[in-house]
C-alpha positions in Angstrom: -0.1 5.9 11.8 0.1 2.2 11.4 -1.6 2.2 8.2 1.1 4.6 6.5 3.9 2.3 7.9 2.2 -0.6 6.4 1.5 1.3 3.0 5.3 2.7 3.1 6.7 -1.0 4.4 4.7 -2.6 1.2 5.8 -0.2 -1.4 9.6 -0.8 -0.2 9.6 -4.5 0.2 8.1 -4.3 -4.0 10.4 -2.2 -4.3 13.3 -4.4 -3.2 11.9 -7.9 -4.8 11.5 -5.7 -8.3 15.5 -5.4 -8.4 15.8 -9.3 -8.1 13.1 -10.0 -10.8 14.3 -10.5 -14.2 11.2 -10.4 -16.5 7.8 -9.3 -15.9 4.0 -10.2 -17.5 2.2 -7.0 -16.6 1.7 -3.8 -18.3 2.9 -2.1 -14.9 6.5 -3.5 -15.7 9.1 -4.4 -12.9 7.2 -2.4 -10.2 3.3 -3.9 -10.7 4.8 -7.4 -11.1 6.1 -7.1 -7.9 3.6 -5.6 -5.8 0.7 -8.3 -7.4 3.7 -11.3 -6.5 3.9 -10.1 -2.7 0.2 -9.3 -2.6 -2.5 -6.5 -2.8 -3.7 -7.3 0.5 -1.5 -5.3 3.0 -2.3 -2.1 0.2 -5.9 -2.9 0.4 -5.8 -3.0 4.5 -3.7 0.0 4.8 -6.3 2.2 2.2 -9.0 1.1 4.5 -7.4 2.1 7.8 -6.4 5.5 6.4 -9.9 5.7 5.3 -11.7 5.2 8.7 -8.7 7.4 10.2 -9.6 10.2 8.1 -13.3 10.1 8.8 -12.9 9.7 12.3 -10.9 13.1 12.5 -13.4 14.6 10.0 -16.3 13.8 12.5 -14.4 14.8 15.9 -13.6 18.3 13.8 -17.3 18.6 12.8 -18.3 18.2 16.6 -16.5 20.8 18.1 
């Protein structure tokens, strides 16, 4: 759960800095200029954690 709030908290925080920005140096436009200024890290955390969340309920399923 706290890996989608992180993902969805990211996403919407890029979102809001991309409204402020007035040029951008990516081919992503607005949007990817944003999300590589605040930082890939909190995406890249949050993938993980969904990840292992999503194995973990794979292998409790499995074992029943």
């Amino acid at each position: 759960m706290t890996s989608i709030i992180l993902f969805g908290m990211t996403f919407i925080g890029s979102a809001i800095y991309s409204t402020t920005l007035t040029s951008w140096r990516t081919d992503a436009g607005k949007f990817g200029t944003a999300l590589i200024d605040i930082g890939m890290i909190p995406i890249i955390i949050s993938v993980i954690l969904i990840g292992s969340g999503i194995y973990f309920i794979v292998t409790e399923m499995k074992g029943e």
